[in-house]
C-alpha positions in Angstrom: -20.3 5.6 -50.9 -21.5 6.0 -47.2 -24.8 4.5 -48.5 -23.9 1.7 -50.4 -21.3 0.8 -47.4 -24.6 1.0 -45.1 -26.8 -0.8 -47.6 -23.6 -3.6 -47.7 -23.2 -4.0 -44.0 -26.9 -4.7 -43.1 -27.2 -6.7 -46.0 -24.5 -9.1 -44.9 -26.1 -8.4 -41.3 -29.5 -10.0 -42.9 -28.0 -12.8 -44.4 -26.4 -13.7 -40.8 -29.4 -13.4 -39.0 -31.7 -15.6 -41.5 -29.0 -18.2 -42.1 -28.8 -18.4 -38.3 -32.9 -18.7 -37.9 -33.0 -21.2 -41.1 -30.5 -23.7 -39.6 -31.2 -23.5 -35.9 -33.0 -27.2 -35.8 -36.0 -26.3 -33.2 -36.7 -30.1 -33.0 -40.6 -30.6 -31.7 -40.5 -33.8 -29.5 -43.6 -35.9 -28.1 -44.0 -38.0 -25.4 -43.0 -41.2 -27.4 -39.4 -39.8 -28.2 -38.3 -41.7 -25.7 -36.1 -39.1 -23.9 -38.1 -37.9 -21.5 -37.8 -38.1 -17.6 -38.6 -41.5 -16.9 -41.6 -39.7 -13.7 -43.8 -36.9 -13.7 -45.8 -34.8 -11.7 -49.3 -33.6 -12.2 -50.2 -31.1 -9.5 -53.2 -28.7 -9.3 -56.2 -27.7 -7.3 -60.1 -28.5 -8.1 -62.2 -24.9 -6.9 -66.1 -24.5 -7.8 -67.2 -21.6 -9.9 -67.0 -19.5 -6.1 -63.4 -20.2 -6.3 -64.0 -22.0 -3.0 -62.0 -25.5 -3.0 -63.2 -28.7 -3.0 -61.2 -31.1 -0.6 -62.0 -34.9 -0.8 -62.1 -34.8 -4.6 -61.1 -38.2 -6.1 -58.4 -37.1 -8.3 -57.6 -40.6 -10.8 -55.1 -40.7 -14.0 -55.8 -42.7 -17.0 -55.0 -43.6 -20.5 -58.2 -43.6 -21.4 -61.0 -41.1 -20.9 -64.2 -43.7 -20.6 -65.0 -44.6 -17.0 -63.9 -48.3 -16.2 -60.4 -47.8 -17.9 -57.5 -48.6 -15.5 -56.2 -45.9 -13.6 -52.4 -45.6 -13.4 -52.3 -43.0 -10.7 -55.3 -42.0 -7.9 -55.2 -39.1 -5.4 -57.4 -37.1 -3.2 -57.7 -33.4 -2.9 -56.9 -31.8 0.5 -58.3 -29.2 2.3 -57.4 -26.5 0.0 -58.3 -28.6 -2.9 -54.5 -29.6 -3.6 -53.4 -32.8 -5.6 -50.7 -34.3 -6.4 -50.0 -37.2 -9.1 -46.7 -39.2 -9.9 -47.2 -41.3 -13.0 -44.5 -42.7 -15.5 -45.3 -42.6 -19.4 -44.9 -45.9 -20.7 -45.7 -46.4 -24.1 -48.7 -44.3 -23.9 -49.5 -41.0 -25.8 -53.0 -40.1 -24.3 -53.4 -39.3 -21.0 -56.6 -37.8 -18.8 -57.4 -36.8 -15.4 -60.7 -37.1 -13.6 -61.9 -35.5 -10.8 -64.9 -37.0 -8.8 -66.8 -35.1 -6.7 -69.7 -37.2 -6.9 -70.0 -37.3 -2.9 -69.8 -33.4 -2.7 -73.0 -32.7 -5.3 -70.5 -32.1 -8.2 -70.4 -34.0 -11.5 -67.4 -35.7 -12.9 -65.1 -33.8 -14.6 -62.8 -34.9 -17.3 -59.6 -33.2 -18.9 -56.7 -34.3 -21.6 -53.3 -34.0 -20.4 -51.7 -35.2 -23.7 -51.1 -31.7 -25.2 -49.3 -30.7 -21.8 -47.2 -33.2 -22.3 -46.0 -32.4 -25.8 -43.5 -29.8 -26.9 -44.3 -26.4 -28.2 -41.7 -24.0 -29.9 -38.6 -23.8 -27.8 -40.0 -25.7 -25.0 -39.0 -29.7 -24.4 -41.1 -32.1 -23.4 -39.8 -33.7 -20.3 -41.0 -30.7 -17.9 -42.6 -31.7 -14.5 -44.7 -30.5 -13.2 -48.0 -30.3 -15.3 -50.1 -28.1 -14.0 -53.6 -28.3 -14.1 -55.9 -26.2 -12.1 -60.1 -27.5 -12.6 -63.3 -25.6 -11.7 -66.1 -27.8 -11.2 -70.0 -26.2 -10.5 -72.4 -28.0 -9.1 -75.5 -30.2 -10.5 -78.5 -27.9 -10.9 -80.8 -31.2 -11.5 
């Protein structure tokens, strides 16, 4: 009987626990829920492959990767090769950052924000800030 009152109790114990995990909603959001903070932050550093940083990097946000696109938020690295961005979402779902360098010997450097900005399991979209942290090296032409 000490069995079968064992087997019972962790059985029910089971049933608790996946009933629990099957109706939990874990709702996945994207940036076009509409919920989200109205402004966020992108913040970051741009570092060469030495890890030493690059200040006076042109730092520009867009919806569009392609050069020409208009840019809804521009920055400039300082000393330490710190940025900052504030940009508001819109009815966009694709953003991208680019770093320019040019003046310095390094080549533009592009990178998609959109995934950052979209939920993953028990996280909500909606968290500022985004960081991302760029290493650009320079030409070897």
């Amino acid at each position: 009987m000490g069995n079968m009152t064992r087997w019972m109790i962790l059985h029910i114990l089971g049933m608790v626990v996946l009933s629990g995990c099957v109706t939990e909603s874990v709702r996945y959001r994207t940036v076009t829920d509409g919920m989200d903070r109205m402004e966020y932050y992108v913040v970051g550093s741009v570092t060469d492959g030495g890890k030493q940083p690059i200040s006076n990097c042109k730092v520009f946000l867009s919806k569009e990767k392609p050069v020409g696109v208009e840019m809804i938020s521009a920055g400039v690295t300082d000393f330490a090769g710190h940025y900052q961005l504030a940009f508001e979402i819109g009815h966009a779902t694709e953003f991208w950052l680019h770093f320019d360098a040019k003046d310095q010997g390094y080549p533009i450097r592009y990178e998609s924000i959109s995934h950052l900005l979209t939920s993953s399991l028990y996280q909500y979209t909606g968290n500022t800030p985004i960081i991302v942290n760029v290493i650009i090296n320079k030409n070897t032409d």
